[in-house]
C-alpha positions in Angstrom: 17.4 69.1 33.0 18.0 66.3 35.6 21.6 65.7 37.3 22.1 62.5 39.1 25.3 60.6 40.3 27.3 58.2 38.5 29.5 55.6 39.4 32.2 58.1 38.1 31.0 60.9 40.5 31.1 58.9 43.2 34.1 59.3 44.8 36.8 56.5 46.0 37.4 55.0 49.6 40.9 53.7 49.5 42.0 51.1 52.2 45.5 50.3 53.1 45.6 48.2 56.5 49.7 48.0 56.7 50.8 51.6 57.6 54.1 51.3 55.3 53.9 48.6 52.6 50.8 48.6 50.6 50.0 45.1 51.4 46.0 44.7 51.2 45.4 48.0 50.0 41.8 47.8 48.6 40.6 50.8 46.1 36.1 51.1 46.4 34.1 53.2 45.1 32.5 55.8 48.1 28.5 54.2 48.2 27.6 57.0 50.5 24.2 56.1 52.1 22.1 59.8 52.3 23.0 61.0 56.1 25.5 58.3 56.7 28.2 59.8 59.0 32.3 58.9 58.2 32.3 56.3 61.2 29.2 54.4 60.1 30.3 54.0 56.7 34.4 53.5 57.7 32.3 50.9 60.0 30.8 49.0 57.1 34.2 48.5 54.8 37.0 48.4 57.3 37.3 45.2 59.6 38.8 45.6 62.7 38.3 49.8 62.7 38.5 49.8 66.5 40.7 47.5 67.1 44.2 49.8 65.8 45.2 53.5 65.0 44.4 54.9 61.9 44.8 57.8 59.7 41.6 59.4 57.6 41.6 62.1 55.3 38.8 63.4 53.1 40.5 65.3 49.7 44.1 65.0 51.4 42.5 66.4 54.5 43.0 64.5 57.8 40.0 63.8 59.7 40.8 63.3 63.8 39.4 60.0 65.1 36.8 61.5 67.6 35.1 63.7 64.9 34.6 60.7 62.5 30.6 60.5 63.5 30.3 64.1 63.3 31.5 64.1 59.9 29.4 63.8 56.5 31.4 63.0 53.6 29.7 64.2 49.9 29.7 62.4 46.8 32.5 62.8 44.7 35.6 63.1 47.6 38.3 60.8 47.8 38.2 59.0 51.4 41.5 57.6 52.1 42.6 55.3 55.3 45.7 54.0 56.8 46.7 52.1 59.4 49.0 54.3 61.8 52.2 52.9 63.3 51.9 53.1 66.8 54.8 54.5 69.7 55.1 51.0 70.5 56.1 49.5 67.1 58.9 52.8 66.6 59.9 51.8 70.2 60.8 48.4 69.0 62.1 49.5 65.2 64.1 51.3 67.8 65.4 48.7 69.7 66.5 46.6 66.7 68.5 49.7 65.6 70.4 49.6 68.5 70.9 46.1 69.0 72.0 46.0 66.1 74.8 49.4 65.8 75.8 48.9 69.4 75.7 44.8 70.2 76.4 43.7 66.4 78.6 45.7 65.8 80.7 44.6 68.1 80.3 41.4 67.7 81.3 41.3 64.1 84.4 44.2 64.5 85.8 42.1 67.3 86.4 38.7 65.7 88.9 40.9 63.3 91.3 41.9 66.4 92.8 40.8 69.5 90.7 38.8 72.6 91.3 41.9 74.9 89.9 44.2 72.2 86.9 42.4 71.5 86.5 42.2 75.7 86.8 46.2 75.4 84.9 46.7 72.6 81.9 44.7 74.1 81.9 46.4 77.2 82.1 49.4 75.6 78.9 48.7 72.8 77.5 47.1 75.9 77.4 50.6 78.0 75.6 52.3 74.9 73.1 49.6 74.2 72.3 50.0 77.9 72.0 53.8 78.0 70.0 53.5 74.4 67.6 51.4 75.6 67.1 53.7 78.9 66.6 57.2 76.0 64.4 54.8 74.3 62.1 53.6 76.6 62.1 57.2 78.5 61.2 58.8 74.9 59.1 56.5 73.3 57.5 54.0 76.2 54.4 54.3 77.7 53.3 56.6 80.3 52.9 55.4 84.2 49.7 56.9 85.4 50.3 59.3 87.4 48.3 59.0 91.1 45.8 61.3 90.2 45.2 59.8 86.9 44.4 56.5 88.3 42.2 58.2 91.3 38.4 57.2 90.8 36.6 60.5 89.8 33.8 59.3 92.1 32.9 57.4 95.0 30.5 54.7 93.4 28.1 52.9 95.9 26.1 49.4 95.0 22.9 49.1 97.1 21.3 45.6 97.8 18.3 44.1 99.2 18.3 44.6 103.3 17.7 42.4 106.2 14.0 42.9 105.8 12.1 40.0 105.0 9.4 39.0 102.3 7.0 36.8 104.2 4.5 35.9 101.9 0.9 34.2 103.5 2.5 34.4 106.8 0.2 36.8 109.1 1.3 40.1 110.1 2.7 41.2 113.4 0.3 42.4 115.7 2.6 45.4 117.7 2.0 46.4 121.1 3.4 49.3 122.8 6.7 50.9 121.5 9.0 48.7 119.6 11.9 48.7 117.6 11.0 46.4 114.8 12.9 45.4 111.1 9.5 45.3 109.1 8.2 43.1 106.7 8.7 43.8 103.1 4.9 44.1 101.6 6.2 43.8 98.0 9.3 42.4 96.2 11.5 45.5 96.2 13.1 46.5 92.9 15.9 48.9 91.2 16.1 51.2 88.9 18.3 53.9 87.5 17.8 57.5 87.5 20.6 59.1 85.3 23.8 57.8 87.0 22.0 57.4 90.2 20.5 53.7 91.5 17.8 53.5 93.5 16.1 50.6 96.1 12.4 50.6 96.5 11.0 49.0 99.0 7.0 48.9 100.3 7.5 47.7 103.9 4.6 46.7 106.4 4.9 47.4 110.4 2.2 45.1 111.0 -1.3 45.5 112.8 -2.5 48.1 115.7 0.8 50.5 114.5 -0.8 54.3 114.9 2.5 55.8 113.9 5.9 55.2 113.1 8.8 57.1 113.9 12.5 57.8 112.6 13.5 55.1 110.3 16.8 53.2 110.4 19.3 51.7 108.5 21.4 50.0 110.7 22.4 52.3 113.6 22.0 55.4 111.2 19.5 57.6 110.6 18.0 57.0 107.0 16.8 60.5 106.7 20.8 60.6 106.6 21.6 59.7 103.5 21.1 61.7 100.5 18.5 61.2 98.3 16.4 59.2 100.5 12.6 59.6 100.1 9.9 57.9 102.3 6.2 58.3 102.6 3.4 56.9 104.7 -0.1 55.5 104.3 -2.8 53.3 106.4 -1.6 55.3 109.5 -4.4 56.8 111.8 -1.8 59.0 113.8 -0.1 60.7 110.6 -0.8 62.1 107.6 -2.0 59.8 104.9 0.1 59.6 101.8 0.1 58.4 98.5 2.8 56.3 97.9 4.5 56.7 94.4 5.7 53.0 93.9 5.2 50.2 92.2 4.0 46.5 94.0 4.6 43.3 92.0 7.3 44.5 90.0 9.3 41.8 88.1 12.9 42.1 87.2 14.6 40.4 84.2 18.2 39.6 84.0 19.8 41.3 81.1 22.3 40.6 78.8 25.9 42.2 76.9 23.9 44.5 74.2 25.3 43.5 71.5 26.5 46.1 68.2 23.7 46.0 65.5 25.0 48.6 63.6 26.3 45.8 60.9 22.8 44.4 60.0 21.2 47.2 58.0 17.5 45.9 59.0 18.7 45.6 62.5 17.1 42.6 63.1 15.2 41.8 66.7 16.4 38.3 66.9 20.2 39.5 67.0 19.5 41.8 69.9 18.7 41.4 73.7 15.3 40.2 73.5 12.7 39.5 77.1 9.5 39.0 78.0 7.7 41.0 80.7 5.1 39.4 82.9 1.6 39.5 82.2 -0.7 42.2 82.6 2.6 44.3 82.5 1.5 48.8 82.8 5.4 49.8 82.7 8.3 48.7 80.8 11.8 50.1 82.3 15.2 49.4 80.7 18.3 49.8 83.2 21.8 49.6 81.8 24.7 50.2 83.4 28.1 50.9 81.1 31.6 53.1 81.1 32.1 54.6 77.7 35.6 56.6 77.1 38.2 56.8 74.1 41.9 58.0 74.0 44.3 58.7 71.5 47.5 57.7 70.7 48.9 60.1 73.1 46.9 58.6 75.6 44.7 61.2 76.3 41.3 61.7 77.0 38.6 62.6 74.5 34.8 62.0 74.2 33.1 59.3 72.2 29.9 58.1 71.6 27.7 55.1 71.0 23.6 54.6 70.2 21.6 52.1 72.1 18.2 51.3 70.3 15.3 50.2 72.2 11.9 48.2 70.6 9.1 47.1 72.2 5.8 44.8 71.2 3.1 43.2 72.2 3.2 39.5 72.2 2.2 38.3 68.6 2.0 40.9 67.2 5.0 41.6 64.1 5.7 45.2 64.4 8.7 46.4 66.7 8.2 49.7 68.0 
């Protein structure tokens, strides 16, 4: 015999946006898509899920926020989620408290006595409020980065086009004796990233009657300088002759803010970042440049994740791949 799942078997996603009252709170049934992770399917019932703290648990459970896509939930569990009240809202349930029990207070015993008593009492109730509000912002406020914290791990560089200059159908330099010369750029120079790494190519032309060149600059230094630097030659007759590893006529295409797909179950082309290459294109390369990080409500560091899908076709034709 057969077993298959009923809507009974199913299991329950229960919702409750307010993390005291239960204001809003929705009770589902679980429809678990096969391989669907917790975050993915948290993503497709729970509006705003990144935008506030919240509490999961799976059979009474809990489930920490940064393990929700490496989670699988089965049919049949009860998936529960809360909104969490954050050290900010207790900070200012705190404040009220005391406003109240120190300021109130004495507003409302003092009125029943003398003038100089209620000038006592204030001052007094005044004092407390004051060394309250200094507990409670020590205890529950946020945390001031310390100067390491707030440090850059890295040095980051930005590279540009140099001085060099693209003269196209403008002759080439004829060169005689020994020169120090910015040379021409032979073919519009482009950039790409290699891992965390960006990287200037540039095809540059000395001219005519060059036999060799020597130590390249940029600026007053050395290039061979700088790490990761790589340079060949060709068309020389005084040095070895090299194949050089680039490409000419390259065409760069503005980008755009890639934009989350993950709502649209046939994750449809025409609600993503969509250009055309040039014709006649052999190479396709995709650059993107991003900072991706998570913290919890402690405020400390742990890793998250995101997928970035990439399709390509030829023009007319219907099929992405």
């Amino acid at each position: 015999m057969g077993l298959m799942h009923t809507p009974t078997d199913a299991g329950r996603l229960i919702i409750t946006p307010h993390p005291v009252m239960l204001d809003g709170q929705r009770n589902l049934q679980a429809d678990l898509r096969p391989g669907e992770s917790l975050y993915a399917f948290l993503e497709r019932h729970v509006e705003g899920l990144g935008g506030q703290a919240w509490l999961v648990t799976i059979g009474g459970r809990s489930v920490e926020r940064h393990l929700w896509s490496n989670v699988y939930p089965k049919h049949g569990q009860v998936i529960e989620i809360r909104g969490v009240v954050g050290k900010s809202a207790i900070r200012l349930v705190a404040q009220v408290a005391l406003a109240y029990f120190t300021l109130g207070g004495a507003a409302i015993a003092g009125f029943s006595i003398g003038t100089s008593t209620v000038l006592g009492t204030t001052l007094a109730r005044a004092a407390v409020y004051a060394a309250g509000s200094l507990l409670i912002n020590k205890v529950l406020g946020p945390k001031l980065p310390s100067a390491a914290a707030s440090a850059p791990a890295d040095t980051l560089f930005s590279i540009s086009a140099p001085r060099n200059r693209m003269r196209a159908y403008e002759p080439l330099s004829f060169v005689l004796g020994t020169v120090r010369i910015a040379p021409d750029v032979a073919s519009k120079p482009y950039m790409n990233y290699e891992g965390d790494e960006q990287y200037l190519s540039l095809v540059l032309t000395p001219g005519l009657n060059v036999a060799r060149v020597d130590e390249l600059y940029n600026g007053d230094a050395l290039l061979s300088s700088y790490e990761g630097v790589q340079v060949w030659h060709s068309g020389f007759p005084s040095m070895p002759d090299e194949a050089i590893p680039l490409y000419s006529n390259s065409g760069s295409v503005d980008g755009g803010v890639i934009l989350d797909t993950s709502s649209d179950p046939k994750h449809t082309p025409s609600n993503w970042v969509q250009r055309t290459s040039s014709a006649g294109a052999i190479r396709l390369q995709v650059n993107m440049d991003f900072r991706i990080f998570d913290a919890d409500k402690k405020g400390r560091d742990y890793e998250n994740r995101e997928q970035i899908q990439i399709q390509y076709r030829a023009v007319g034709e219907s099929g992405w791949r």
